[in-house]
VOSELO-601515 format. One record per residue (C-alpha): residue number from 1; residue in three letters; x, y, z. Coordinates in Angstrom, 1 decimal. Example, Ala and Ser with C-alpha at 12.3 -4.5 7.8 and 13.67 -1.06 7.14 Angstrom:
2
PT   resi   resn        u        v        w
PT      1    Ala     12.3     -4.5      7.8
PT      2    Ser     13.7     -1.1      7.1
//
This chain:
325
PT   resi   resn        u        v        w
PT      1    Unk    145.0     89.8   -131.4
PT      2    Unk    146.9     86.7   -132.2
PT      3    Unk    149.1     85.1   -129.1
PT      4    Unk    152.9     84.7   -130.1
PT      5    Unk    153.9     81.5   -131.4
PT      6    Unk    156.3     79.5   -129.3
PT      7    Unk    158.5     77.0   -130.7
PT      8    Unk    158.9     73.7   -129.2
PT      9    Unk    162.4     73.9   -128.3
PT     10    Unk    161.8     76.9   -126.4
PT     11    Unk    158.6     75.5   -124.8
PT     12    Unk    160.7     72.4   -123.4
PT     13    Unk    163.2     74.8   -122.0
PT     14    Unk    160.3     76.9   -120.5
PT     15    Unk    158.9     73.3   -119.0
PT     16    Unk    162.3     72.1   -117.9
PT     17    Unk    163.4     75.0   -115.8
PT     18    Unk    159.7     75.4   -114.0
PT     19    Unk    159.9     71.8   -113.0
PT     20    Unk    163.3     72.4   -111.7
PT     21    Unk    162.3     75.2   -109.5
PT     22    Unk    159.7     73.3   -108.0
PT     23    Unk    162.0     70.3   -107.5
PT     24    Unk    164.4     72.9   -105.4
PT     25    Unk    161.8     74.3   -103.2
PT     26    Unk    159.0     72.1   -102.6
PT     27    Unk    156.1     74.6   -100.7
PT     28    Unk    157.1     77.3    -99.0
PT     29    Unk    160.4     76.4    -98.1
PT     30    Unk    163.6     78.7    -98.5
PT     31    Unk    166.8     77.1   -100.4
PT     32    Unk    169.8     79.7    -99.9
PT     33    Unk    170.3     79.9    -96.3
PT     34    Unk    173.7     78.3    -95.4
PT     35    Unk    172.5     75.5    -92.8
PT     36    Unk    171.5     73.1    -93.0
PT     37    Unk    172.3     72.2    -96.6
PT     38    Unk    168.8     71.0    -97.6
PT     39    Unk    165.1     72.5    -97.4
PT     40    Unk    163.6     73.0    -94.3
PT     41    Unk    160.5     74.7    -94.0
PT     42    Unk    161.7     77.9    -91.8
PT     43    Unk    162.2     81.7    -92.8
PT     44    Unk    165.7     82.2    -93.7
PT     45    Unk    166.2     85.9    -92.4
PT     46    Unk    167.7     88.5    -95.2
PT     47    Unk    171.3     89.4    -95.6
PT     48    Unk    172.7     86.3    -94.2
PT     49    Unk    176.1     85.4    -96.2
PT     50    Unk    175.5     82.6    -98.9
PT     51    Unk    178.0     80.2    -99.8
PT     52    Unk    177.7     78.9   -103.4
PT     53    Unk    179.1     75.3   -103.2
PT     54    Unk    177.9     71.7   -103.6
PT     55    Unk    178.2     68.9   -101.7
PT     56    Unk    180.1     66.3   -103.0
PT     57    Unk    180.3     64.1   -100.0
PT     58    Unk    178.5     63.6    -97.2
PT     59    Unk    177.4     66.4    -94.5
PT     60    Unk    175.9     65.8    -91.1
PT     61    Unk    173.4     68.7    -89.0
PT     62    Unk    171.3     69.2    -86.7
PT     63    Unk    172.8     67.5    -83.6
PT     64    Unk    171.0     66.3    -80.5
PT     65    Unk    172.6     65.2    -77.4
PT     66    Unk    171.5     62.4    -75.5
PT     67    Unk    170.1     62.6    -72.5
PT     68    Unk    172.9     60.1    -70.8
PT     69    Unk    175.6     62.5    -72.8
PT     70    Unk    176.6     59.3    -74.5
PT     71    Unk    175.4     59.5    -78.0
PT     72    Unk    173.9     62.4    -80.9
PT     73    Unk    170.7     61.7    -82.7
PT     74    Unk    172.0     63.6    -86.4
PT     75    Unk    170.7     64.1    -89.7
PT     76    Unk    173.1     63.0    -92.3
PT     77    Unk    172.8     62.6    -96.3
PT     78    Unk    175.4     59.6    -96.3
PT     79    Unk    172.7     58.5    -98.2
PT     80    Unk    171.7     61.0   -100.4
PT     81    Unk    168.2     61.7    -98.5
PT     82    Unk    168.3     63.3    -95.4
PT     83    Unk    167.7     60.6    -92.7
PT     84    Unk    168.2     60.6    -89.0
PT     85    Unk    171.3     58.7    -87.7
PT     86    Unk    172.0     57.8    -83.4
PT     87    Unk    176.2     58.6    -83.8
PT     88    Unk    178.1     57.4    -80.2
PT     89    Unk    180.2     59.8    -78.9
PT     90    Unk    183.2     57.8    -77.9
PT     91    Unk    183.7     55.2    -81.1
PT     92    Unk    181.7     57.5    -83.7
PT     93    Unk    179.9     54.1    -84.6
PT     94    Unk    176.5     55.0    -86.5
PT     95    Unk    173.3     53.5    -86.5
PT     96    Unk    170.8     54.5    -89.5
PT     97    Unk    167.1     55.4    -87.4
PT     98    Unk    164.6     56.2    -90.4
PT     99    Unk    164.6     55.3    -94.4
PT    100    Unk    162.3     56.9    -96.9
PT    101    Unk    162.4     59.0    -99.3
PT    102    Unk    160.9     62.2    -98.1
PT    103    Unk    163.8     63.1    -95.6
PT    104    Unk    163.2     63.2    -92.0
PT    105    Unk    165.1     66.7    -89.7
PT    106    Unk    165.4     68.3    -86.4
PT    107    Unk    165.5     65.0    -83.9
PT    108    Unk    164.9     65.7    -80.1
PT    109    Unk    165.6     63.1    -77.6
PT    110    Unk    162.6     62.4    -74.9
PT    111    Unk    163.7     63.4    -70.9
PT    112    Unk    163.9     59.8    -70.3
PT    113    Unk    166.2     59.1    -73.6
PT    114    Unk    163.6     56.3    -74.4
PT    115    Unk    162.5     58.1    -77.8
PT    116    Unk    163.2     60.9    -80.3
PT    117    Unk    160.8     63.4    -82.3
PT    118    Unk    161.6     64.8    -85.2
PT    119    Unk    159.4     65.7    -88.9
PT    120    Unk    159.4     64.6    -91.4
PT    121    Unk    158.4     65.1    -95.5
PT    122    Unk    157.7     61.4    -95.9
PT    123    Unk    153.6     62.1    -96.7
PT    124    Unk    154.7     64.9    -99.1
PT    125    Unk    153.4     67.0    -96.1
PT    126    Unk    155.7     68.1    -93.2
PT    127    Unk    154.8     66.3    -90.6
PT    128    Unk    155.7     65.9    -86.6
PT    129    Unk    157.0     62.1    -85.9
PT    130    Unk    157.9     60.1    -83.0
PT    131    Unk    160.5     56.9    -82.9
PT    132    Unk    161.5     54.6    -80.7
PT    133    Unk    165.4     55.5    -79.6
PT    134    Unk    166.1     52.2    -82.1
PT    135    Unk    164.3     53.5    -84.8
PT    136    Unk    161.1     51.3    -84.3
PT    137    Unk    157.6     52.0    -84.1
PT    138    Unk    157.5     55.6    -86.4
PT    139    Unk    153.9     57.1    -86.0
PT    140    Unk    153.1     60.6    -87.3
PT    141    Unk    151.5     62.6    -84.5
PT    142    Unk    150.6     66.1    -86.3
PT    143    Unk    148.2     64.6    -88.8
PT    144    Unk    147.7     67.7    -90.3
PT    145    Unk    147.5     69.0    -93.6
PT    146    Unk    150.1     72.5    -93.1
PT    147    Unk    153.4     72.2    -92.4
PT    148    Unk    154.3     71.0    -89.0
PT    149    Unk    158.1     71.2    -88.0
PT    150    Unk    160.6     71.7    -85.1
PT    151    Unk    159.2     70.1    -82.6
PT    152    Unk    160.7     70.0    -78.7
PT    153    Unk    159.8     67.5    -75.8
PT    154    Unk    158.7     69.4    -72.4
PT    155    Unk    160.4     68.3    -69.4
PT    156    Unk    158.4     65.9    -68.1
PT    157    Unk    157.7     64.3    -71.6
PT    158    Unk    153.7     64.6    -71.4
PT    159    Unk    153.8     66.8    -74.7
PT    160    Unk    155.6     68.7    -77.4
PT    161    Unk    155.9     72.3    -78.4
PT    162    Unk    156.1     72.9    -82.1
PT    163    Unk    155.5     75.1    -85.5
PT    164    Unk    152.8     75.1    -88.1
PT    165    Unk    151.3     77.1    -90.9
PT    166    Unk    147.9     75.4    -90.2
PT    167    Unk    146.2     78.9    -89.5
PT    168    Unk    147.9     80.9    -92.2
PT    169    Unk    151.5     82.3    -91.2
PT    170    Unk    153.5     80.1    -88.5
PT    171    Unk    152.9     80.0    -85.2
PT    172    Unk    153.7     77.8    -82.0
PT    173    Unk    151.8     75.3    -81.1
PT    174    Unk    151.6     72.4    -78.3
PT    175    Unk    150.0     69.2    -78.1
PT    176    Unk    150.1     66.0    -75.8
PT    177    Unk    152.9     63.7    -76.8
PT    178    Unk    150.7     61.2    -78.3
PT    179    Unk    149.3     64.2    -80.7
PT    180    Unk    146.4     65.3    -79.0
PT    181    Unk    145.1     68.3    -77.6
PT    182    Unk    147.0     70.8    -80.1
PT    183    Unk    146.6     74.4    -78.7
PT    184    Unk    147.8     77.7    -80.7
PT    185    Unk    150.3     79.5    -78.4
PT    186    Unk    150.9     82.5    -80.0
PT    187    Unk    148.6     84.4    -82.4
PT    188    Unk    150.7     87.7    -83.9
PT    189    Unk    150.6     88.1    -87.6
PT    190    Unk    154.0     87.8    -88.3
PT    191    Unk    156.2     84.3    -88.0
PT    192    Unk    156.7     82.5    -84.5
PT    193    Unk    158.9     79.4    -84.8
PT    194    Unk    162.1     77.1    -83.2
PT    195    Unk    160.3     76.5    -80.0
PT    196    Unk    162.4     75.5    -77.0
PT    197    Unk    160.9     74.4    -73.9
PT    198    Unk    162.7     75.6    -70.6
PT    199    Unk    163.9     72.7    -68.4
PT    200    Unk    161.4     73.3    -65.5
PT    201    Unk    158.8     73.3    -67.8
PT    202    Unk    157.9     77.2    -67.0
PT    203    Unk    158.6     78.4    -69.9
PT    204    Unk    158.9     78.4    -74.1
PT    205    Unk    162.0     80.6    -75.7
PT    206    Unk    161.4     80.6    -79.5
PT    207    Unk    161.9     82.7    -82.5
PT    208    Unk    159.4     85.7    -83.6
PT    209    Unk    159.4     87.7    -86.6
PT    210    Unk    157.0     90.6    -85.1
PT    211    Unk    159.6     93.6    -84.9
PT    212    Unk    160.8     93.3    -88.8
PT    213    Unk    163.8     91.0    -87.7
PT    214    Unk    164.6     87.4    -86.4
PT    215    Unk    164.3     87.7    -82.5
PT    216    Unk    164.4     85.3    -79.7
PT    217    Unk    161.1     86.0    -77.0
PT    218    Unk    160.0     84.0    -74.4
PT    219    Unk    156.7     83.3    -72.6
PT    220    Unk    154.5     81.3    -70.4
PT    221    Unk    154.1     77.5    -71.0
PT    222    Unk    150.4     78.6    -71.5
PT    223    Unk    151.6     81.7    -73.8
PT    224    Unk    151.2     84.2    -71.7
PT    225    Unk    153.4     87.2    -70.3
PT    226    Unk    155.6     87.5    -73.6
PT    227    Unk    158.8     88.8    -73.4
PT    228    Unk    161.6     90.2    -76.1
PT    229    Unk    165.0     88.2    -75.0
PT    230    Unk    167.2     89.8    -77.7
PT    231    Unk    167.4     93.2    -80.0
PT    232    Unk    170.5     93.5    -82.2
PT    233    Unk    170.8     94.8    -85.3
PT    234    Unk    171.4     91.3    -87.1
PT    235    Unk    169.2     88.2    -86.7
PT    236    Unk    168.9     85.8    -83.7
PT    237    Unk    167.8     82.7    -84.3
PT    238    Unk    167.4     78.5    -83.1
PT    239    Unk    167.4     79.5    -79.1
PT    240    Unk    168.0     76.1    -77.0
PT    241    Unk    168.0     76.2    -73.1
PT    242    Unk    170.4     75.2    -70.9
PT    243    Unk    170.1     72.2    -68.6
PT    244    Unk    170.1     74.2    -65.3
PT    245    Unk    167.6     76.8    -67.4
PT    246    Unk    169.8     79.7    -66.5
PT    247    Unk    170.8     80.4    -69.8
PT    248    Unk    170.1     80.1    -73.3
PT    249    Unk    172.4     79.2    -76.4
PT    250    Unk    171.6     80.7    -80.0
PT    251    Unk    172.6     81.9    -83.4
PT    252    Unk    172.8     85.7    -84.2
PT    253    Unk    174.2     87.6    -87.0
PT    254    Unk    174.6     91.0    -85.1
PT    255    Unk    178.8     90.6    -86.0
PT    256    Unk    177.9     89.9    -89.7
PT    257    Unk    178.3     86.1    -89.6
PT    258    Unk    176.0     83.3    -88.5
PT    259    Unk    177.9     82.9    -84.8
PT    260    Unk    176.8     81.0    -81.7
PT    261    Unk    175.8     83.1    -78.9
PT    262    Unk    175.1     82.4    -74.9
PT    263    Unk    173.1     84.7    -73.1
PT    264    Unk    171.4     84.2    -69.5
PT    265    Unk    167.3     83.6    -69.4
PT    266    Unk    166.0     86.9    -69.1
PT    267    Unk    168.2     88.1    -72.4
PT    268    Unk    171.2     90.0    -70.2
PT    269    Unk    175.3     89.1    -71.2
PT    270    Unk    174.8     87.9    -74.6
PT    271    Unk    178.3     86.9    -76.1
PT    272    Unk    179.3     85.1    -78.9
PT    273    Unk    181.5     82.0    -78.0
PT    274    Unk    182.5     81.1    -81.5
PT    275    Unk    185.4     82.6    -83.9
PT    276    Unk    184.7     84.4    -86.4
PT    277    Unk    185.7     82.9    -89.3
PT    278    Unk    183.0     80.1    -88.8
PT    279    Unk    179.4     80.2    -90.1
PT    280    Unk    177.5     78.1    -87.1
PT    281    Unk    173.7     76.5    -86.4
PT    282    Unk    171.6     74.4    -85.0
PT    283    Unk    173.3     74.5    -81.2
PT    284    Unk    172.5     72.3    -78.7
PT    285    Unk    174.1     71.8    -75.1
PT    286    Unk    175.5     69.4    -73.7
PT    287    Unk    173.5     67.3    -70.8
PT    288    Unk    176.3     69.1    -68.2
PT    289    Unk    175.6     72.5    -69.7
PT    290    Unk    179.2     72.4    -69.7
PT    291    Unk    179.4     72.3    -73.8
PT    292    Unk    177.6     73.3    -77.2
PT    293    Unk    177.4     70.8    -80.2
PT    294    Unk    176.9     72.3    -83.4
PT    295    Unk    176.4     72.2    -87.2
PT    296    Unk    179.7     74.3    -88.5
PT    297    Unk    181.2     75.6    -91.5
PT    298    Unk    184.8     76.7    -91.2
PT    299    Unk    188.1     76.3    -93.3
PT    300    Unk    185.8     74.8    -96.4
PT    301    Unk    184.5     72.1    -94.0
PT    302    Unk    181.2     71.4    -92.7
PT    303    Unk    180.0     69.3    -90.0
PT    304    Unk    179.4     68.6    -86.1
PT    305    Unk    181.6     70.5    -83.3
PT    306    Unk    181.8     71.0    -79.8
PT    307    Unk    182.7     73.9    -77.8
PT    308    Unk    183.0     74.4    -74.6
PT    309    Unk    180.8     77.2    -73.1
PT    310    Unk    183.8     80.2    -72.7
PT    311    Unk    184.5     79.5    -75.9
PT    312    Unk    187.5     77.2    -75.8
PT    313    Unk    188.0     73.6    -76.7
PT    314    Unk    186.3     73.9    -80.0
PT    315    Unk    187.4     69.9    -81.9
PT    316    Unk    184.9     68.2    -84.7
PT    317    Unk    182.9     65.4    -83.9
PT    318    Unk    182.0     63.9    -88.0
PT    319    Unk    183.9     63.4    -90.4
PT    320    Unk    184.6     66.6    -93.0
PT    321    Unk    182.3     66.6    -96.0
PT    322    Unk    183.8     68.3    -98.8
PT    323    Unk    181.9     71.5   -100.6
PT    324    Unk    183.2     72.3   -104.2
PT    325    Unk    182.6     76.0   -105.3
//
């Protein structure tokens, strides 16, 4: 049987919107969940509310506090690629940390404030990087070929939790801060990620797939004696521990909207601190434990906020980037 002609116009059109796809969603990346406004290689749970809009301006995410309390390690597209910026909290002055053309996410600052991980797509392979606080001396410390991403510094600095596809779906893994030694931590079939290492080094909160939705679990530094923190009927996700380790700061969906939500270490009182009206991510606490910074996006406006921990105070730290419907 003869195969159906197709004209060249229509072949071009064919050609034109595959590419595109591709271009969108490198991998296996996810495109549509709100934050952060680029890919980054993590699940984005179903029914979350999408916003159709693009970014005409700048837009800042995934802050990091400092370990002196004095300045933010960001990621910001001021220009156009996602790169990671040092921001100071009291003059809002900016210092660019990484250039290429990849685009470089999630920075964590060391105990000791002396350097930041983050990863990066700079290979064409996501990769886990560290950086001097200044920006110097980049060196790629996964060297892997899967996707490695999220990474967090244990308390004492010695080595860093983290995600990876490397033996099929993602799990957690942990290596020595100079990228050796990298151990699996958790072996379930379904998808373990957003590590978070407690701050006596005890413990590792992340994000687990296992019972059909996103829920936060903890366990062992050595990945043992696992625990389910949180079951709600929406999706808890990006779990970050408090300073003092007595409680942990996320993001559900249980009241229909991506909200921030405190809870205490062993998953009892969780409350939402933010309004309503806001769809939140990527919290982080303050070094007093006495505030959460934030990627926001409320009143048409997206970028950093801090709130305090009962839920008051909330003021923006960026400048407002602009999203056009």
């Amino acid at each position: 049987m003869a195969l159906p002609r197709v004209s060249w116009p229509a072949l071009l059109v064919i050609l034109v919107i595959g590419l595109s796809s591709l271009l969108s969603c490198k991998g296996d990346l996810d495109c549509g969940y709100v934050p952060p406004a680029w890919c980054t290689p993590q699940r984005d749970p179903e029914n979350l509310p999408v916003i159709k809009a693009k970014l005409s301006q700048r837009e800042d995410a995934q802050p990091a506090a400092s370990p002196d309390g004095e300045h933010l390690a960001l990621v910001s597209n001021l220009n156009k690629t996602p790169s990671i910026y040092e921001m100071n909290l009291h003059d809002s002055t900016r210092l660019r940390l990484t250039q290429n053309y990849g685009g470089d996410w999630a920075p964590r600052w060391s105990p000791d404030g002396s350097e930041i991980v983050f990863f990066s797509y700079r290979t064409r392979n996501y990769e886990i990087y560290v950086m001097n606080r200044d920006g110097s001396n980049q060196r790629n410390i996964s060297n892997n070929y899967a996707s490695d991403s999220n990474p967090d510094w244990s308390p004492d600095g010695s080595h860093i939790v983290f995600q990876s596809d490397r033996d099929g779906d993602s799990e957690i893994y942990v290596m020595k801060s100079d990228g050796s030694d990298q151990r699996r931590m958790t072996t379930d079939p379904s998808r373990d990620e957003h590590p978070s290492w407690s701050p006596d080094g005890t413990m590792i909160a992340f994000v687990s797939y296992r019972d059909d939705r996103a829920s936060i679990y903890s366990m062992n530094s050595d990945g043992s004696n696992l625990i389910r923190l949180t079951v709600s009927h929406g999706h808890d996700t990006e779990p970050d521990w408090s300073p003092d380790g007595g409680g942990i700061v996320f993001i559900s969906t249980r009241d229909g909207r991506q909200s921030v939500y405190i809870m205490n270490s062993d998953g009892t009182d969780a409350h939402a601190i933010s309004g309503s009206t806001e769809l939140n991510s990527n919290p982080d606490w303050s070094q007093d434990g006495a505030r959460i910074i934030l990627q926001s996006y409320r009143a048409g406006l997206r970028g950093i906020d801090m709130i305090n921990v009962d839920g008051t105070g909330l003021r923006r730290l960026t400048d407002h980037s602009v999203l056009e419907e």
